[in-house]
N, C-alpha and C positions, 0 to 999 in steps of 0.2 A: 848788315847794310845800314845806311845813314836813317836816321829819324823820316827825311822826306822822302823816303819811298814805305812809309806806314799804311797800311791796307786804305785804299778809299782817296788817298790824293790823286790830285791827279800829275802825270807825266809827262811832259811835252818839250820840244824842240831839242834842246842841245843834249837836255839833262834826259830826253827820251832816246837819243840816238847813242848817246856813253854808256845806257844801262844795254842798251839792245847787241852793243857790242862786247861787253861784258857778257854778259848772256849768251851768247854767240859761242865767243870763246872758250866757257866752261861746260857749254853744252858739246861743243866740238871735241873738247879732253875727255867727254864723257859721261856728267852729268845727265842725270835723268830731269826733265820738264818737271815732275813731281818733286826730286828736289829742290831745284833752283826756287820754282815757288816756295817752299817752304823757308829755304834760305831768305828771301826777300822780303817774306810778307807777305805775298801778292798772289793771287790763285790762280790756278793752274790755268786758265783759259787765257789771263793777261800773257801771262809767258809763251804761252803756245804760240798768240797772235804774236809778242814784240818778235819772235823767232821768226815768223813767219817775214815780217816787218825786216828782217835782219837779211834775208833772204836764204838761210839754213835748209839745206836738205834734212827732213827729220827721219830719224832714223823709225824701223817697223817697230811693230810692237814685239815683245821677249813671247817664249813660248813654245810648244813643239805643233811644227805643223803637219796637218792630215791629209790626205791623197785621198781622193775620192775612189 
């Protein structure tokens, strides 16, 4: 990703709605939140929110589950 998405800038208007759709995107082909952060720069809570921002159904957490 470009220099202006370096941990700590800030994000906003045009250049906050192109990333969130990107984001979107890759998350949707299947990227994990933990990636995409790690891709970006930016940790795991920003991406979670721009997702959220994006309007993304997030998928469940991986894992086996248990039956009471």
């Amino acid at each position: 990703m470009s220099d202006e998405l370096r941990k700590g800038t800030r994000v906003s208007g045009a250049g906050r709605a192109e990333l969130a759709a990107e984001l979107k995107r890759r998350y949707d082909e299947g990227e994990s939140i933990r990636g995409l952060a790690a891709a970006t720069g930016r940790s795991y809570g920003f991406v979670h929110r721009l997702l959220g921002e994006a309007g993304v159904e997030l998928r469940g957490r991986g894992g086996a589950t248990r039956k009471a």
